[in-house]
C-alpha positions in Angstrom: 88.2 78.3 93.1 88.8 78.2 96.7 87.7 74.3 96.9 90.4 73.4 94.1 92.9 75.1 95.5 91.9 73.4 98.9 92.0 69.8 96.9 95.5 70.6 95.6 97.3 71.8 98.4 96.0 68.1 100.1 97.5 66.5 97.2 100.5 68.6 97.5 101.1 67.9 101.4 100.5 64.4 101.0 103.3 63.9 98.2 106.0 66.3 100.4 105.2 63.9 103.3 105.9 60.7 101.3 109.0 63.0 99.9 112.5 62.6 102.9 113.3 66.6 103.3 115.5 66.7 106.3 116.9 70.2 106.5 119.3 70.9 104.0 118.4 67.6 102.4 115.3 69.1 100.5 115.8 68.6 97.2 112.7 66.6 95.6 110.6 68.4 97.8 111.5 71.9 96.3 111.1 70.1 92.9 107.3 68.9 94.2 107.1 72.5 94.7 108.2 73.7 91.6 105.7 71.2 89.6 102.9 72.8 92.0 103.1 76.0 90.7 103.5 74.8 86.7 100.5 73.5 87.5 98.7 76.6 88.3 100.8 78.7 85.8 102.3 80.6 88.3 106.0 81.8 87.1 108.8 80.5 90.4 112.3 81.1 91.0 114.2 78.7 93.0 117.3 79.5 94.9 118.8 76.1 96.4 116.7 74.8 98.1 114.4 77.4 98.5 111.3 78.1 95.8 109.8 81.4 95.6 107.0 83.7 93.6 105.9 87.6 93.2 102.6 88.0 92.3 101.5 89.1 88.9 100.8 92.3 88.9 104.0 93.1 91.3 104.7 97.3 91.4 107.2 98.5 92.9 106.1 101.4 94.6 103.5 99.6 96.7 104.9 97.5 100.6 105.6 94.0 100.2 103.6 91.2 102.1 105.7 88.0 102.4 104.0 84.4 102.7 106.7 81.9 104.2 107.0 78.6 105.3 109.5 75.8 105.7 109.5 72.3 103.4 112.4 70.9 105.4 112.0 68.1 108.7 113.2 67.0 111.7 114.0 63.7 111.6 111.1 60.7 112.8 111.7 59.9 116.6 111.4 56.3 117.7 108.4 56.6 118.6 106.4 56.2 115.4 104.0 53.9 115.3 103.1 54.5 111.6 105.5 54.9 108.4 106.6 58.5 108.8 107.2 58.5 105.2 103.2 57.7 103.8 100.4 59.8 104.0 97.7 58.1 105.9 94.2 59.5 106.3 92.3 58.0 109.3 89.6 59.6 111.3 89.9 63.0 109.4 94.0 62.9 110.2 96.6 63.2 107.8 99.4 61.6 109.3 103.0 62.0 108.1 106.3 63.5 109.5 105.8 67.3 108.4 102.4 67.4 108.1 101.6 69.6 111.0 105.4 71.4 111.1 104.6 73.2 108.7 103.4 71.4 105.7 99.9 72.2 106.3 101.1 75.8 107.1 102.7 75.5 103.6 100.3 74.4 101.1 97.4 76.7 102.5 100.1 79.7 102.2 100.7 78.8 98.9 97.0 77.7 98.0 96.7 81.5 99.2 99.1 82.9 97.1 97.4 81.2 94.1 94.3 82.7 94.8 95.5 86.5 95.0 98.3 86.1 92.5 96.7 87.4 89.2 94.2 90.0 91.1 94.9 93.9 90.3 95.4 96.8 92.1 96.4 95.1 95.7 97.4 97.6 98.3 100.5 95.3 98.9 102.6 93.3 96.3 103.0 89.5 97.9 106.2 87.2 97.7 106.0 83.6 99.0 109.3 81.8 99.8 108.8 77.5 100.3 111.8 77.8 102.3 114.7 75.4 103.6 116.7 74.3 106.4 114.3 76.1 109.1 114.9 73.3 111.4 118.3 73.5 111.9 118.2 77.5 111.5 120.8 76.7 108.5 122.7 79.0 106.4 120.6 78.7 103.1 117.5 78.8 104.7 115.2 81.9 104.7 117.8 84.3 106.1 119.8 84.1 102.6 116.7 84.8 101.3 116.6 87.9 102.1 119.2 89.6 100.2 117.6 87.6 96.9 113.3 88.7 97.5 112.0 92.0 97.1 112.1 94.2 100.1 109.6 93.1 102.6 107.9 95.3 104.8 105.8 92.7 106.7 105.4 88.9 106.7 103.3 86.0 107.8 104.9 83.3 108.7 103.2 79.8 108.8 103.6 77.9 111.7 100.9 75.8 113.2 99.0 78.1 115.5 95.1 77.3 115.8 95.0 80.0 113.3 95.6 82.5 116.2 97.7 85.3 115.9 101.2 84.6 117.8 101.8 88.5 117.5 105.1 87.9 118.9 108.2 85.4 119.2 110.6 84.9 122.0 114.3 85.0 120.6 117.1 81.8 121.2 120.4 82.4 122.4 122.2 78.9 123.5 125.2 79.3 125.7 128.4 77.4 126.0 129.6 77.1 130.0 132.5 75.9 131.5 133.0 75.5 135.6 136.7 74.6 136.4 138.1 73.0 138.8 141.5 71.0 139.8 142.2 67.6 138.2 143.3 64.9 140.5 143.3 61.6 141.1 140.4 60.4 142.4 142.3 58.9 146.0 143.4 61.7 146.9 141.9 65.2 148.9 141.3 67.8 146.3 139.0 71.0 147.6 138.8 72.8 144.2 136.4 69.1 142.5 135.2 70.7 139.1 131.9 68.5 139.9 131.6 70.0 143.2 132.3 73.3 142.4 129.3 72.9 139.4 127.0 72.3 142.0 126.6 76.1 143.4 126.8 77.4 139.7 123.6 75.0 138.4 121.7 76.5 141.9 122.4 80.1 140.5 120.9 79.3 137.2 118.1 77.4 138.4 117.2 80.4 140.7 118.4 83.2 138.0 115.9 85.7 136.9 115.4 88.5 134.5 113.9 91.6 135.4 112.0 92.6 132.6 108.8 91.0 131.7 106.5 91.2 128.8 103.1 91.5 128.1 103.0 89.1 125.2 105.8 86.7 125.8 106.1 87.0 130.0 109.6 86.5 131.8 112.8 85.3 129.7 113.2 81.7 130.7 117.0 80.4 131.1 117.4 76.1 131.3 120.4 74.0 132.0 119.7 71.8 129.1 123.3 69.7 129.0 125.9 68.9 131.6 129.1 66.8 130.6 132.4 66.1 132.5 134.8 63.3 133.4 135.9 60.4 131.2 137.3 57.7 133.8 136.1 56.8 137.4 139.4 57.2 139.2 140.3 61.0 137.5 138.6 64.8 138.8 138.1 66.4 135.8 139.3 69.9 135.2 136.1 71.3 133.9 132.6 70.7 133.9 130.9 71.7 130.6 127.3 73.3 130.3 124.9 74.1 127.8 122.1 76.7 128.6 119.0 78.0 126.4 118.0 80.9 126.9 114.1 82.5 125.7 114.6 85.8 125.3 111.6 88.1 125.6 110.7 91.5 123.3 112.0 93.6 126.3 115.7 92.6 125.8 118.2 92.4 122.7 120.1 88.7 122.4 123.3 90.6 122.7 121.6 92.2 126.2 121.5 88.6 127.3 125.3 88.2 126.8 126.2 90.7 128.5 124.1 90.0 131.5 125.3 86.5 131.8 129.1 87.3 130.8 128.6 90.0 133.7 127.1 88.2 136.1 127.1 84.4 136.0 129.3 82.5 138.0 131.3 80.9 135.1 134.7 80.7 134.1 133.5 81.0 131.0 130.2 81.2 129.2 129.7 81.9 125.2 127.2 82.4 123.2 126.6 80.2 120.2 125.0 82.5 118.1 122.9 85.5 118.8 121.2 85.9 115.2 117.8 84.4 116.6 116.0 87.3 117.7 113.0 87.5 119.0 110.3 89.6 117.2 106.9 91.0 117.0 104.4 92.8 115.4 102.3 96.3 116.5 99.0 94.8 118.1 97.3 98.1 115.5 98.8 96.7 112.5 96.2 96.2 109.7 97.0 92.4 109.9 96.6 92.1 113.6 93.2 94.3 113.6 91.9 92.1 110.6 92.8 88.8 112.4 90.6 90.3 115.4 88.0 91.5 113.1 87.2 87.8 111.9 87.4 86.5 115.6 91.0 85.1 116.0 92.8 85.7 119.5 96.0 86.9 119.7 99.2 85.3 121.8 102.6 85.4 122.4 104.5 82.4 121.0 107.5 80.1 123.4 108.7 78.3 120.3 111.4 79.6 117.3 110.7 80.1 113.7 111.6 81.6 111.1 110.8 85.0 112.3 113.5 85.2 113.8 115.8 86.2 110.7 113.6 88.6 109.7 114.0 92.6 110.7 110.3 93.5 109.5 107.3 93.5 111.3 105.9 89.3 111.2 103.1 87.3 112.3 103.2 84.1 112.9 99.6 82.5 111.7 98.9 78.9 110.5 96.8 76.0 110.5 97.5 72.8 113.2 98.9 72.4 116.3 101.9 73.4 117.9 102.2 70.5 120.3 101.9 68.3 117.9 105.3 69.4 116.3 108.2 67.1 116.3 105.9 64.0 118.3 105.9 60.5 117.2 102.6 59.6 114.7 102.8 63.7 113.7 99.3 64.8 112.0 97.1 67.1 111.2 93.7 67.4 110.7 92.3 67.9 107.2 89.5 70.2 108.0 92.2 72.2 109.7 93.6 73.0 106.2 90.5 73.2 104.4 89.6 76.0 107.8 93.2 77.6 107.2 93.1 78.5 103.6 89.4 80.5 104.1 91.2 81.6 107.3 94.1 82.7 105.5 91.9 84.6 102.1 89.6 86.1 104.6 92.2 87.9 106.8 94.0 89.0 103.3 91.1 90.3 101.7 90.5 93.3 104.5 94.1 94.2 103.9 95.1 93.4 100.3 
């Protein structure tokens, strides 16, 4: 059963990857999805763009284990050297734009699912949600899912990972700056140069630091990422405009961050964007993390966002591939990697399920 389902979900990946799905852009692939699991007689829902399934024997009175993973891109960079758009097997790579992040996370979650969907008395009913619009953290993604599932108590989320346990997540707040100064004309003495005055202000945030570190995710990490300001060579602007990105560890809330930098930065203004994107964990003694150890998988704090970040319940993140192969020109991943993460996957379910 297992090797079928492995043969499938191949298929499966290979026709999303030859399917465009930017983020909110992903209809035909949800409707890929949606033929995957008539083929395995598996009753769906599908909510936008999002495609979702209980499993058969769902009872209410038991926790809930979500499976989750995103069907939406990023879009190619210029620095393919192959069609992003066509699955091409070479050397035991699949190559394809989504086919590490997170299409091969996907179709072994969902090859997964398969396998424990019709077995009785489970300790935890399972939902899986092929979500949307995880790339660009968008409204209809797997946030607005969460008012439409079942109640979940804990989730795995696939992201590529080695199939290690990322056992926590650092949150994402991204702040809008401003330094101001006086506008003048550029021939004449002005003391109070926007530009200038930017120059102190960059030093502080390049030499900030937070005091709390963690034992998963280490120190919060704060980058100038954009710097904009002027329009004409002969004119001082009156502002210089900043982005930061902040990586906010477990030890602090997103809306601790604001009011640390709103308190102490030396802006005349700096606001957050959003501070939704949390950052989140799970207890290093929960059944799934002890399991995970159990069949000889590390465990380690993830740097990068997911979707765990919407969710208020206990998650791991857990999936096949490679994290630093995410979002690079001629994307892949390897096949046995899938064929690895779907008994990966079973094996860890089986001690808890």
């Amino acid at each position: 059963m297992i090797e079928k389902l492995t043969t499938r979900a191949i298929q499966l990946l290979k026709t999303l990857i030859e399917t465009q799905s930017f983020s909110s852009e992903e209809d035909q692939t949800a409707a890929h999805i949606e033929q995957w699991f008539v083929q395995q007689d598996i009753p769906f829902k599908r909510t936008k763009h999002n495609v979702w399934a209980t499993n058969k024997h769902f009872d209410d009175s038991k926790p809930t284990l979500l499976l989750n993973s995103h069907h939406d891109t990023v879009k190619p960079n210029n620095g393919y050297t192959k069609d992003p758009f066509k699955a091409i097997v070479e050397d035991g790579k699949l190559y394809g734009l989504g086919s590490n992040d997170a299409g091969g996370c996907l179709v072994s979650l969902m090859a997964t699912f398969a396998y424990f969907y019709d077995k009785q008395d489970l300790n935890y009913n399972i939902v899986i949600v092929a979500s949307a619009e995880e790339e660009s953290s968008g409204e209809n993604g797997l946030n607005s899912m969460l008012s439409v599932i079942p109640k979940v108590d804990v989730a795995i989320v696939g992201e590529p990972t080695l199939m290690h346990l990322a056992v926590a997540e650092k949150g994402l707040v991204v702040f809008d700056a401003v330094v101001k100064g006086t506008p003048s004309h550029a021939a004449h003495p002005n003391d109070d140069n926007a530009i200038y005055n930017s120059i102190s202000v960059l030093e502080w945030f390049k030499n900030y630091t937070f005091d709390k570190t963690s034992e998963a995710l280490g120190e919060v990490k704060l980058t100038v990422t954009q710097i904009n300001a002027g329009k004409q060579h002969n004119a001082v602007p009156a502002d210089v405009k900043l982005v930061v990105d902040v990586r906010v560890n477990d030890k602090y809330s997103n809306q601790d961050i604001v009011d640390i930098l709103q308190k102490e930065a030396p802006c005349d203004s700096i606001i957050p964007r959003s501070i939704k994107l949390n950052s989140s964990s799970i207890p290093i003694d929960h059944p799934l993390v002890v399991a995970g150890i159990e069949i000889g998988r590390s465990t380690y704090g993830s740097p990068t966002l997911s979707d765990q970040a919407v969710l208020t319940c206990s998650s791991l993140k857990l999936g096949p591939g490679d994290s630093t192969r995410s979002h690079s020109a001629d994307e892949f991943i390897y096949i046995h990697e899938i064929e690895e993460g779907i008994k990966i996957y079973i094996e860890l379910l089986e001690k808890v399920l």
